[in-house]
N, C-alpha and C positions, 0 to 999 in steps of 0.2 A: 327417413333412412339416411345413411351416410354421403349419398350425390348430393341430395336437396342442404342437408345438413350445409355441408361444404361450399355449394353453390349458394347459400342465403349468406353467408359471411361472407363468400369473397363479392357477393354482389350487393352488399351493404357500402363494403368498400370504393367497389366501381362509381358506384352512381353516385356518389358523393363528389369524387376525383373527378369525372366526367363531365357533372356542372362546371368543373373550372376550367375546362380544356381553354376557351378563348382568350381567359385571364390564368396564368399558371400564377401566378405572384398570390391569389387564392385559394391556392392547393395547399397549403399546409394549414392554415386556420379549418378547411373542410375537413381534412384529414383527422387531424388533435381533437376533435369532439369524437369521435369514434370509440375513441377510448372510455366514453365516458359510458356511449351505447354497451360495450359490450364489459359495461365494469360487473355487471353480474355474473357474468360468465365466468371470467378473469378471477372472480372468490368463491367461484362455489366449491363444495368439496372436490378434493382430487386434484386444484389447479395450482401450476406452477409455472414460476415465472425464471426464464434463461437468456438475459442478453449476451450478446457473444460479440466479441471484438477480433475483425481480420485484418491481417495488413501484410501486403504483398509486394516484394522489392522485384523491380525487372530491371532488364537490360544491365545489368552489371552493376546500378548504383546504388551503391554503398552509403557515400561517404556524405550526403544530405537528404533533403525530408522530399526531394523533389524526385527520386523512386519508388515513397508512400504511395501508395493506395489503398487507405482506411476506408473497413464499410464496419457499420455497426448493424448488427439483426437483435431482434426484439423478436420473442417468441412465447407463447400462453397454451397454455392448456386445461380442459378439465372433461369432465365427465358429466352428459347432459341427457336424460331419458336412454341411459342405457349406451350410448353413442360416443365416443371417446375423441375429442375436438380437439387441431392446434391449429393455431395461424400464426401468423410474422409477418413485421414488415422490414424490411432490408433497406438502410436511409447510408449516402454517401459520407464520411466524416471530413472530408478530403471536396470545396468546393465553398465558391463566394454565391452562385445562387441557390436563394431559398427554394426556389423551385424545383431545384434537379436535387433537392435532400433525398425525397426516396424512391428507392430506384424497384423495389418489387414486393409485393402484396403474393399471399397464398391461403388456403386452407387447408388440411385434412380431414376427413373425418371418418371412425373405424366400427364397424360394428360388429361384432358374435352370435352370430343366430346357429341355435340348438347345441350351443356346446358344440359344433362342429364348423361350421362354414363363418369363412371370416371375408369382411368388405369391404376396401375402403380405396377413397376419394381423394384426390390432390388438382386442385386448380389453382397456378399460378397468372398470376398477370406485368406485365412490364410498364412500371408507371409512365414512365417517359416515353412509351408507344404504345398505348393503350387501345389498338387496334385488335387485339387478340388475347384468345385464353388458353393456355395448354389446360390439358389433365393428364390426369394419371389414373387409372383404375386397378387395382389387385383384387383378384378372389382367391381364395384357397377353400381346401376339402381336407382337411385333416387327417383324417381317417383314410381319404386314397391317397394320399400322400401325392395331393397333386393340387399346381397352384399355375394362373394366367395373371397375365400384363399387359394391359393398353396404353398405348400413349397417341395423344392425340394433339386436334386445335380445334378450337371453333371459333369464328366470329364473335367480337365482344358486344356487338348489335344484339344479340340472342338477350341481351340483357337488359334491351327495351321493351321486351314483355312482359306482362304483372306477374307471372311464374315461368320456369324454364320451360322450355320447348318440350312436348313427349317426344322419346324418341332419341333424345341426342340435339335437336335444332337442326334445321336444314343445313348449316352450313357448316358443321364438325365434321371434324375429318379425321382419321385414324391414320399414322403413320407410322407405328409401332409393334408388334403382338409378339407374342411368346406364350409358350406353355414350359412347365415342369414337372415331368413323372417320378418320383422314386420307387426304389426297389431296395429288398433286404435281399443279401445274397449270402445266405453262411454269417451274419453276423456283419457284414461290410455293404455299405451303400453305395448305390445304382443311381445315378440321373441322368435323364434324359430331356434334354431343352432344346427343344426346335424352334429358332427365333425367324421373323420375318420385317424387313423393312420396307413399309408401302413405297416410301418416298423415291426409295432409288431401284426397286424391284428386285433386291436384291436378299437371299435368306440362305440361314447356315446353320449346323444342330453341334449341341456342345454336350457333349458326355463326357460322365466323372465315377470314376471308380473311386470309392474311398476306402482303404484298409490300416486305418491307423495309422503308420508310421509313414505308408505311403499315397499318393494322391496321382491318378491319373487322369489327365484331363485331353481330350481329343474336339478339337473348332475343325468341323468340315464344312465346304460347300464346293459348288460345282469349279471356283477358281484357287481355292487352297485349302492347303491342309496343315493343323499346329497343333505340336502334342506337345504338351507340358509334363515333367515329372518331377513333384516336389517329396524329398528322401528327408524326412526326419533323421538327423544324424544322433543328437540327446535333448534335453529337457532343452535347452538354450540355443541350437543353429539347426537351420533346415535350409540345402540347397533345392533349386529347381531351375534345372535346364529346359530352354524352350528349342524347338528345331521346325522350321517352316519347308513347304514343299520346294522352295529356292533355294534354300539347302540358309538361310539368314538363320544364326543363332545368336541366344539372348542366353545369361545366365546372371539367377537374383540368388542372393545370399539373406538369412531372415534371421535376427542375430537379438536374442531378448536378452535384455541391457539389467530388469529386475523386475520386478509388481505396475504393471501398467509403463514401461518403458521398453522401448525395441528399433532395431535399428532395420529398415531392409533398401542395400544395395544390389543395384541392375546394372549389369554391363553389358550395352550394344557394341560388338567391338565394333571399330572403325567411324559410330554413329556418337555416341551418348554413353556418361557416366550418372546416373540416376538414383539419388540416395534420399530416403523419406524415413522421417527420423520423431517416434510420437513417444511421446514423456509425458503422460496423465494428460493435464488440458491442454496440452503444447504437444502443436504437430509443425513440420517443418520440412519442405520439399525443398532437394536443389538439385538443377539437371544442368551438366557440363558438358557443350557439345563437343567432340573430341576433332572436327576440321577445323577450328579456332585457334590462335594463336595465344590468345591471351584469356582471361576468365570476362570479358567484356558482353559476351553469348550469352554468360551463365543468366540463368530465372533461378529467383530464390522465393518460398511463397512460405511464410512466418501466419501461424494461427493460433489461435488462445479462445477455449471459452472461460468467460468471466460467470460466477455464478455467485448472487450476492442472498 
């Protein structure tokens, strides 16, 4: 099924990496045959191949390579006994040791049982702390138009036994949940998303009216409340003002530039000027803090997938 799926690649990956823990300067020779383990996969029908190239400038530097921060992800997929499979490994481009090349290993894996309910699986790991595994679990119902989300950890020890743990592993832990209900109302969509977070004990429900042109969205919980209204003005700009129960407001402008081009500015007054700017494989964040003197503040975060 899609757990096990998932959890046998990324703990293909582990225990290879894990032999080198004492010696990391062996961690990439361990790693690069892996490639070879899952070269069946990597061709069977349905699979493709997407490296992606990110590079992110901070703290205002411009003007040399020493505001880079290049990471290269590698990424595969196919379709295995009905099971729909991607993994990636995330390697630093930006870095004199061999060891600290990669920085995160993951899997998914998705399955459709009866044409109606769908599965799947996401475990990542942090190579350079290899103490731990998140996941990710989605289900949905199709047909009730209702869909859950877990996020989690577990201990990467769970990966010293000859198969996963039943159960989950004694030492996984859930710090994430949510649900989501839709409804048809006259033609316009209903949802309703009750989220909870273990971690801080803290949960809040988001409902979305949808009526074409317009988009209501209300974030309640017991210490705030934020209503979003985004107004379709024509084919090319849509405002949305936000207003919080402190009376803080936010207003994003959503400005389509052409065919897979769009621009959308966010203005915090007094806080941030925040403009994210995606043009086909180029997407491009810049946030201006507005207590700054100069543009020294600003983060600018430059992305491209590359697909050969």
């Amino acid at each position: 099924d899609p757990l096990h799926t998932t959890w046998g690649l990324v703990e293909l990956v582990v225990k290879s990496c894990r032999s080198s823990q004492k010696s990391k300067m062996n961690l990439i020779p361990r790693v690069l045959p892996l490639i070879g383990v899952v070269h069946g996969v990597a061709h069977a029908p349905g699979a493709t191949h997407r490296p992606q190239l990110s590079i992110t400038i901070r703290d205002g530097n411009f003007t040399d390579f020493d505001g880079l921060e290049p990471t290269i992800t590698w990424e595969n997929s196919a379709v295995v006994n009905d099971v729909d499979v991607r993994y990636g490994i995330d390697l630093s481009a930006k870095t004199t040791n061999i060891a600290s090349l990669p920085r995160r290993i993951w899997g998914r894996a998705t399955r459709v049982f009866a044409d109606r309910f769908a599965l799947s699986t996401r475990l990542e790991m942090d190579v350079q702390a290899m103490d731990r595994i998140d996941f990710e679990i989605d289900g949905q119902d199709e047909e009730t138009d209702l869909s859950l989300r877990v996020i989690g950890s577990a201990n990467a020890n769970v990966l010293s036994s000859p198969s996963m743990p039943k159960g989950g592993g004694r030492s996984a832990r859930v710090s994430w949940l949510e649900f989501t209900k839709g409804f048809d109302n006259d033609g316009n969509r209903v949802t309703i998303n009750p989220r909870y977070n273990v971690d801080y004990g803290y949960g809040d429900v988001v409902l979305t009216y949808d009526a074409d042109d317009t988009i209501v969205k209300v974030t309640a919980s017991k210490d705030d409340q934020i209503v979003t209204i985004s107004q379709k003005i024509n084919e090319e700009n849509m405002v949305s003002p936000t207003l919080s129960r402190d009376g803080s407001l936010s207003l994003s402008w959503d400005r389509k530039l052409g065919e897979d081009n769009s621009v959308r500015t966010t203005l915090n007054p007094n806080r941030s000027i925040e403009v994210e700017w995606k043009d086909a494989a180029w997407t491009a964040n810049v946030a201006f803090p507005m207590d700054a003197d100069d543009l020294s503040g600003a983060t600018v975060h430059i992305k491209r997938d590359v697909k050969f």
